[in-house]
C-alpha atoms as a printed R data frame, in Angstrom:
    type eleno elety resid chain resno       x       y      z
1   ATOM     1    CA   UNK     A     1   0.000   0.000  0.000
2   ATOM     2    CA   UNK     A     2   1.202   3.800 -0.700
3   ATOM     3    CA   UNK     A     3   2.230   5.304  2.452
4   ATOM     4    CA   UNK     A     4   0.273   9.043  2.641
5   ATOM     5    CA   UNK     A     5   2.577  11.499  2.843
6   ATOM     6    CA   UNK     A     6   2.944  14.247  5.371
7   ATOM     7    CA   UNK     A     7   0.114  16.513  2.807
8   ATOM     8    CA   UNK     A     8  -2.254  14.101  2.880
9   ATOM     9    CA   UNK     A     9  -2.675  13.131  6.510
10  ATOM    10    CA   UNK     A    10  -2.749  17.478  7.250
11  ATOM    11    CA   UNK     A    11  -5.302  17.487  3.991
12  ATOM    12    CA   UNK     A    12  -7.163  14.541  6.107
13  ATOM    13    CA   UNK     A    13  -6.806  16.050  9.603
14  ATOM    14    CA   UNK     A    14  -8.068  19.695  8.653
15  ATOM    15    CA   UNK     A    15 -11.310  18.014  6.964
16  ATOM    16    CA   UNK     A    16 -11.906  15.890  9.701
17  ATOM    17    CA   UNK     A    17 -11.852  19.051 12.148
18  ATOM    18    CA   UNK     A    18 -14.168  20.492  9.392
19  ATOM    19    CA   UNK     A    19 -17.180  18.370  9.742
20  ATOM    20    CA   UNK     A    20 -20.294  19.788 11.734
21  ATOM    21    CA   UNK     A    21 -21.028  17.080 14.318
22  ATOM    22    CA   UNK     A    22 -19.990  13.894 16.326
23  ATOM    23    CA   UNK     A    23 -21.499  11.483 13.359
24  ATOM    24    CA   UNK     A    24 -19.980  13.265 10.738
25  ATOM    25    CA   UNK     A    25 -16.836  13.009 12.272
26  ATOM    26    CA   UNK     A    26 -17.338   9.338 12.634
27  ATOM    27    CA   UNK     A    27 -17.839   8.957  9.044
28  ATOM    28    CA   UNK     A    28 -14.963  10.617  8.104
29  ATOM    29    CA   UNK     A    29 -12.864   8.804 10.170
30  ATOM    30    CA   UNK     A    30 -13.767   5.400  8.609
31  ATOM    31    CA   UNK     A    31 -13.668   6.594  5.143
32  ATOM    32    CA   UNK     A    32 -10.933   8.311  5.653
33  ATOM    33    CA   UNK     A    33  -9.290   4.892  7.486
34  ATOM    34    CA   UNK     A    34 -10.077   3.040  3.891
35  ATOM    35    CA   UNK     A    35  -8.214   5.864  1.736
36  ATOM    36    CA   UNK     A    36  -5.128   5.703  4.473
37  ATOM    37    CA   UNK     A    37  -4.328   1.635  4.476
38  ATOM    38    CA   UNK     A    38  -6.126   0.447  1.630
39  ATOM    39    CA   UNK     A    39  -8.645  -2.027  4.016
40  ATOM    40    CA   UNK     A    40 -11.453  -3.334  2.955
41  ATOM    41    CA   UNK     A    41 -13.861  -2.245  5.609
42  ATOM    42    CA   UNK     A    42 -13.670  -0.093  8.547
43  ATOM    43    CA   UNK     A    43 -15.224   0.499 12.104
44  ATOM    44    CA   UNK     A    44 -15.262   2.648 15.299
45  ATOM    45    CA   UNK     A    45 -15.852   1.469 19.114
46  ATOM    46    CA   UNK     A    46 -16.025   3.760 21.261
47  ATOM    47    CA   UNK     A    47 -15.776   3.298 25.226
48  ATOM    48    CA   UNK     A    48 -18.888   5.249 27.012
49  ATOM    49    CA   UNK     A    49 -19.780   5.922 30.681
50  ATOM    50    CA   UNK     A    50 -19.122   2.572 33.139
51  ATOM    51    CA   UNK     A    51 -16.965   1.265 30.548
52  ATOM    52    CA   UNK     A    52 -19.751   0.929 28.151
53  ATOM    53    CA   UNK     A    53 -18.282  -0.562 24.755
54  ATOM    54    CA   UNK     A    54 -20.202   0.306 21.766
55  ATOM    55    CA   UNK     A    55 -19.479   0.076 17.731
56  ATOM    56    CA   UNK     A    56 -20.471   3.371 16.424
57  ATOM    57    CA   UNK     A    57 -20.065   3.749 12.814
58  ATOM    58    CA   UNK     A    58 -19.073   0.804 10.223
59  ATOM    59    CA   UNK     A    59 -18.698   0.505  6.450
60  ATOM    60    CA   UNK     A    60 -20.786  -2.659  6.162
61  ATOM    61    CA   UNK     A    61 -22.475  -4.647  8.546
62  ATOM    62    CA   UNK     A    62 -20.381  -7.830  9.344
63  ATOM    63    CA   UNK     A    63 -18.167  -5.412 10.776
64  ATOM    64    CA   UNK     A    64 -20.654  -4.445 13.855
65  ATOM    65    CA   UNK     A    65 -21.020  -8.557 13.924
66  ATOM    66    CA   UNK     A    66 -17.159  -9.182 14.256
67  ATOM    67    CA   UNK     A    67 -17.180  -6.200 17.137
68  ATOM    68    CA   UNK     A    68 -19.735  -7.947 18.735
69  ATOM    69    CA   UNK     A    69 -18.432 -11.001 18.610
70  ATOM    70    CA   UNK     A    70 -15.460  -9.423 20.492
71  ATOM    71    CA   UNK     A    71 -17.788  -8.499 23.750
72  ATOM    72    CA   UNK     A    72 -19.971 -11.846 23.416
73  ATOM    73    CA   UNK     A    73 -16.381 -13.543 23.571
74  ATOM    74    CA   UNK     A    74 -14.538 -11.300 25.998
75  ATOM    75    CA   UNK     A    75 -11.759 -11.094 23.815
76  ATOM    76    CA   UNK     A    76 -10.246  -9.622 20.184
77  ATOM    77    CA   UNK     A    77  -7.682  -7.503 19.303
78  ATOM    78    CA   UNK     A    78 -10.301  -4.098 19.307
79  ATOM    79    CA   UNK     A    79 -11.089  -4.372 22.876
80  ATOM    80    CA   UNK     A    80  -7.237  -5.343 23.374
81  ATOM    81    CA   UNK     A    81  -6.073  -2.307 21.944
82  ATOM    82    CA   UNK     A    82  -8.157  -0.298 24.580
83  ATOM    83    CA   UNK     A    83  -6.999  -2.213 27.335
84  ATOM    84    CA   UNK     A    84  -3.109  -2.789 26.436
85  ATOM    85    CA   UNK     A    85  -2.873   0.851 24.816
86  ATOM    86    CA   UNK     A    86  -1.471  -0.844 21.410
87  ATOM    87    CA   UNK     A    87  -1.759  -1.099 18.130
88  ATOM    88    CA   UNK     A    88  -2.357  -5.000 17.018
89  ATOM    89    CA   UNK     A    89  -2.085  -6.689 13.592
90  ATOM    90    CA   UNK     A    90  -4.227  -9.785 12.904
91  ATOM    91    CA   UNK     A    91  -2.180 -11.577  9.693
92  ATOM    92    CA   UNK     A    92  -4.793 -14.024  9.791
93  ATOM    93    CA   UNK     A    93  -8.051 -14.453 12.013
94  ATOM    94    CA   UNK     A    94  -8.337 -18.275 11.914
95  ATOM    95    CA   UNK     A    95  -5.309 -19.006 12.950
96  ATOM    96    CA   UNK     A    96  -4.266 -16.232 15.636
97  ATOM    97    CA   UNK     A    97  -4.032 -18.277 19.166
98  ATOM    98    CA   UNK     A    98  -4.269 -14.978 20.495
99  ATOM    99    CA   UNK     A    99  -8.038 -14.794 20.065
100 ATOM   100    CA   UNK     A   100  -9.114 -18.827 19.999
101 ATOM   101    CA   UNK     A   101 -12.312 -17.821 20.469
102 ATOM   102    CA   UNK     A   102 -12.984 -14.872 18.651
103 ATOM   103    CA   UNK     A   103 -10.791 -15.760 15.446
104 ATOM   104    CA   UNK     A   104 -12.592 -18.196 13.853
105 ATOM   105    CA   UNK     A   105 -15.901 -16.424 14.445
106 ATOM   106    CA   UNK     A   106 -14.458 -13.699 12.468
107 ATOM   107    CA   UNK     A   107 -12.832 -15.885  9.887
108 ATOM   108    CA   UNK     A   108 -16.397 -17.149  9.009
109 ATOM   109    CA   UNK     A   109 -17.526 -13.678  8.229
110 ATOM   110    CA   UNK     A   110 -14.957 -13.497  5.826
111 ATOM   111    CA   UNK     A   111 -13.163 -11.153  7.601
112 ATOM   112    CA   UNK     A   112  -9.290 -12.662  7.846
113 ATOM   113    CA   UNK     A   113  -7.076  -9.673  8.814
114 ATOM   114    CA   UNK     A   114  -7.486  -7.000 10.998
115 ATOM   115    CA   UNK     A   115  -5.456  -3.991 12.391
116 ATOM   116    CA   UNK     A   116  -6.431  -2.346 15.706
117 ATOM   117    CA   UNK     A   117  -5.968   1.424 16.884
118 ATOM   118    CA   UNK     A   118  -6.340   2.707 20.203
119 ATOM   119    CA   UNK     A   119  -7.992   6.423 20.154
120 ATOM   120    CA   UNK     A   120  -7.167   8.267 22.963
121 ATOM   121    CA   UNK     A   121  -6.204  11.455 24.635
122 ATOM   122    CA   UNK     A   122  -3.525  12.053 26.577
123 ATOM   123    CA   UNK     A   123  -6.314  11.923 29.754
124 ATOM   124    CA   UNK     A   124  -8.558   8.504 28.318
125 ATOM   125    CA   UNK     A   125  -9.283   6.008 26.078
126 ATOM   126    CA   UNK     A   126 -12.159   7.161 23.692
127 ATOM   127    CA   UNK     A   127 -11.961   3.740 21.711
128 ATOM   128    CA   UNK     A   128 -10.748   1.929 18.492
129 ATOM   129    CA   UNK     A   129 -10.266   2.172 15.084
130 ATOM   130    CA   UNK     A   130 -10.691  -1.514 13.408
131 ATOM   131    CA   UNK     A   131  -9.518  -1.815 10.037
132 ATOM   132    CA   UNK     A   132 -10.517  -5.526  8.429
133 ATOM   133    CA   UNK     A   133  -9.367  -7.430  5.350
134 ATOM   134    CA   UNK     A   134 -10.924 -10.031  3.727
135 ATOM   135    CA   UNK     A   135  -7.918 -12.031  2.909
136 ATOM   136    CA   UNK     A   136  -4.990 -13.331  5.232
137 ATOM   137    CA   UNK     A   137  -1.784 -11.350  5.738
138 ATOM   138    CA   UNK     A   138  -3.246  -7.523  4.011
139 ATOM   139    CA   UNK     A   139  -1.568  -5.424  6.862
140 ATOM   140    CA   UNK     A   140   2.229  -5.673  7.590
141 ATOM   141    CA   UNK     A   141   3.936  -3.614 10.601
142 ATOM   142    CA   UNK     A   142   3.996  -0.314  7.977
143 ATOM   143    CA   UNK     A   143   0.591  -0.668  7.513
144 ATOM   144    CA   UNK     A   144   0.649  -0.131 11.693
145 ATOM   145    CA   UNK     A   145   2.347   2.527 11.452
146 ATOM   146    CA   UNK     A   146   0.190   4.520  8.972
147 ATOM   147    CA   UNK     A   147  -3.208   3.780 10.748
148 ATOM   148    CA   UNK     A   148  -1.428   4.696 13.976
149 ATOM   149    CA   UNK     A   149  -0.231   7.995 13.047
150 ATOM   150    CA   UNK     A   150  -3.970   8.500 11.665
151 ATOM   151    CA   UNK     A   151  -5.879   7.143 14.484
152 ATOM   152    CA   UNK     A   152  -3.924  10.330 16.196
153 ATOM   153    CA   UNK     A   153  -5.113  12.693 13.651
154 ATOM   154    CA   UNK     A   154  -8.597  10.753 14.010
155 ATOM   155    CA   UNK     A   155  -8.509  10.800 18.288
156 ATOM   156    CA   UNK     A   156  -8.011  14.624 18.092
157 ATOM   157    CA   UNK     A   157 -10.943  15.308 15.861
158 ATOM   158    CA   UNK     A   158 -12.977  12.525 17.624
159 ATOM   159    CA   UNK     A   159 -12.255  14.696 20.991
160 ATOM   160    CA   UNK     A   160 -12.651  18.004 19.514
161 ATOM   161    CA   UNK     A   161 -16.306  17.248 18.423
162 ATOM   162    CA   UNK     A   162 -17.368  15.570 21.340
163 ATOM   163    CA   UNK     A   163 -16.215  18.673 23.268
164 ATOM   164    CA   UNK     A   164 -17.747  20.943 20.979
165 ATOM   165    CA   UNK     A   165 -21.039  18.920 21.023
166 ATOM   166    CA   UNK     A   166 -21.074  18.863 24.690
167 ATOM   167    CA   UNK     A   167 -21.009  22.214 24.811
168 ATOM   168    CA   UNK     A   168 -23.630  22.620 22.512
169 ATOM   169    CA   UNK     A   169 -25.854  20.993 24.388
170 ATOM   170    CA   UNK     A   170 -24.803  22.622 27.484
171 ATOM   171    CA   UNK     A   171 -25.579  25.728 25.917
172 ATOM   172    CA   UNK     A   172 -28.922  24.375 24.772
173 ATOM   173    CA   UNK     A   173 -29.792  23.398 27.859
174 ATOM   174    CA   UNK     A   174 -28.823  27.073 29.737
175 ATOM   175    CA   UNK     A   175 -31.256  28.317 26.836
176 ATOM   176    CA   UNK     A   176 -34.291  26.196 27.965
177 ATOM   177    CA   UNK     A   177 -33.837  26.663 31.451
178 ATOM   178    CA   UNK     A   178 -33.655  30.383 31.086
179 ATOM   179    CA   UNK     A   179 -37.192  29.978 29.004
180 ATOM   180    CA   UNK     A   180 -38.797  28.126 31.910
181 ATOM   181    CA   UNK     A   181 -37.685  30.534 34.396
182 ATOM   182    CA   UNK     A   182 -39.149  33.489 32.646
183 ATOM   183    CA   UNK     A   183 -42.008  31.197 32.127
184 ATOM   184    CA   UNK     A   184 -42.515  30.368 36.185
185 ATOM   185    CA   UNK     A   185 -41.484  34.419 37.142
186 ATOM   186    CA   UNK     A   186 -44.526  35.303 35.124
187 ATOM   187    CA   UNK     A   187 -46.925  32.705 35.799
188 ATOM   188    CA   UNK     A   188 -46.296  32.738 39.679
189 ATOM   189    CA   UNK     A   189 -45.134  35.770 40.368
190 ATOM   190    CA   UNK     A   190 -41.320  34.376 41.804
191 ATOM   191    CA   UNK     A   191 -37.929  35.858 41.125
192 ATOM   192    CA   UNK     A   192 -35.525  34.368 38.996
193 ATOM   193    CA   UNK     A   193 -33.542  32.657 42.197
194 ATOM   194    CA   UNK     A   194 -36.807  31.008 43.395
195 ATOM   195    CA   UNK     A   195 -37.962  30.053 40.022
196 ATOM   196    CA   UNK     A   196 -35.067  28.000 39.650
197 ATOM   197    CA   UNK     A   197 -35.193  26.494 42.713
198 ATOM   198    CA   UNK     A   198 -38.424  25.205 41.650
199 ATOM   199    CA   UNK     A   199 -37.105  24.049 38.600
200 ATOM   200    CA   UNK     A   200 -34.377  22.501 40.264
201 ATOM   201    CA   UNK     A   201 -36.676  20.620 43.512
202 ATOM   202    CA   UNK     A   202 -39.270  19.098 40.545
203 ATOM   203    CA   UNK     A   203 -36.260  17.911 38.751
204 ATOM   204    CA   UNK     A   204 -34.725  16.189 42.176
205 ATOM   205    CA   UNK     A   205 -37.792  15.486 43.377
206 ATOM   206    CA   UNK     A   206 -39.262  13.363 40.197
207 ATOM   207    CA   UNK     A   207 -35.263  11.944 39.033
208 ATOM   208    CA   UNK     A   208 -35.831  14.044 35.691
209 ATOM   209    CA   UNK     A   209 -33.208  15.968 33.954
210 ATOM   210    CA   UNK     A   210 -33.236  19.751 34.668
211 ATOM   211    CA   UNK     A   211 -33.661  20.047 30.506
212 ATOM   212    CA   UNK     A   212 -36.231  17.917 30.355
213 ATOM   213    CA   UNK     A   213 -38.542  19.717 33.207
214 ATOM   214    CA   UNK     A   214 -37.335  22.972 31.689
215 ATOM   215    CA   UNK     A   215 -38.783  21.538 28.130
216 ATOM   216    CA   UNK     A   216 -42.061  20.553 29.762
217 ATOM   217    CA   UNK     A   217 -42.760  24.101 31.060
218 ATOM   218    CA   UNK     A   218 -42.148  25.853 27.617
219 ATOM   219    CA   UNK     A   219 -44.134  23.084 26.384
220 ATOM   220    CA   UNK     A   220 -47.172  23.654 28.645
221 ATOM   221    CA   UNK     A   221 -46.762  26.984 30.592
222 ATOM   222    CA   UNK     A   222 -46.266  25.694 34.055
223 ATOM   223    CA   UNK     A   223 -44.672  22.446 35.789
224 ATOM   224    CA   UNK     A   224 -46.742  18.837 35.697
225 ATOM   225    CA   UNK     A   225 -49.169  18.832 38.077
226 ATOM   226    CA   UNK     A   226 -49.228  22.501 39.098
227 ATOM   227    CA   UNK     A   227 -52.389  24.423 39.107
């Protein structure tokens, strides 16, 4: 495979930061993936709250199987990247003793190599980059190195837009609550403290999120259940 030179992975990288949301990102990142190593199909885990592992985005379906394969197992090299840190090269999936399990599960999908990125910041995992082949022996150790050095290009974006999204949101959500406390001042005559108190004690009170109560006053003038 043709290495991509220093040009292409900044060309890459800048486009990737370019792309309006989390799932765009994603999509990027796997097509992306295919133009850098030449695989045949690509796919993204990524590692949520309480260690949640879930495959995100994929180029075709048997690649979501072989992931979840992985967690019905307990073991492949995409969920060993994220705990070992590492990049790992399958040369062939049937006959890895690494994965005894896993491998020939895999194999069966026709899915015979695979190479394995860890995305990450320097403060936590995010997940992997899995990058399959449908014949034995398609990724060598330079092959490794390219999808490593654009994992990093792909773990920066990844990070970026989940921060920027989160932030979205949390502006979002400053927006609706600031509706429902004009909402409550009017309606019952309270000050902007004591308005979000009341906001707040429904949203305690009942285990809902602070957005959502704030949506269901804009929604209906007043909290559930008030007269």
């Amino acid at each position: 495979m043709d290495e991509p030179d220093a040009d292409q992975f900044a060309e890459m990288a800048l486009e990737l930061h370019q792309q309006p949301d989390m799932d765009a990102t994603l999509e990027r990142i796997v097509e992306y993936a295919q133009e850098a190593t030449g695989c045949d199909d690509a796919g993204v885990m990524l590692l949520g709250g309480r260690n949640r592992i879930e495959t995100i985005v994929t180029t075709h379906p048997r690649i979501a199987e072989a992931d979840r394969l992985q967690l019905d197992c307990g073991e492949g090299p995409c969920l060993q990247s994220m705990w070992d840190r590492d990049v790992y090269v399958v040369k062939d999936t049937g006959l890895d003793d690494r994965w005894p399990v896993w491998g020939p599960k895999a194999a069966e999908l026709g899915l015979r190599s695979l190479l394995a990125v860890r995305l990450f910041t320097p403060n936590r995992t995010l997940g992997a980059l899995n990058l399959y082949g449908e014949r034995a022996g398609m990724f060598d150790d330079d092959d490794a190195d390219i999808a490593d050095v654009f994992g990093r290009h792909a773990s920066v974006a990844l990070a970026t837009a989940h921060e920027e999204e989160g932030l979205r949101q949390a502006i979002g959500a400053r927006h609706l609550i600031g509706q429902a406390q004009g909402i409550l001042m009017e309606r019952y005559s309270l000050n902007a403290d004591r308005a979000f108190a009341l906001l707040r004690r429904y949203s305690q009170h009942h285990n809902v999120k602070l957005r959502d109560v704030a949506q269901m006053v804009i929604s209906s003038g007043k909290l559930p259940d008030q007269d």
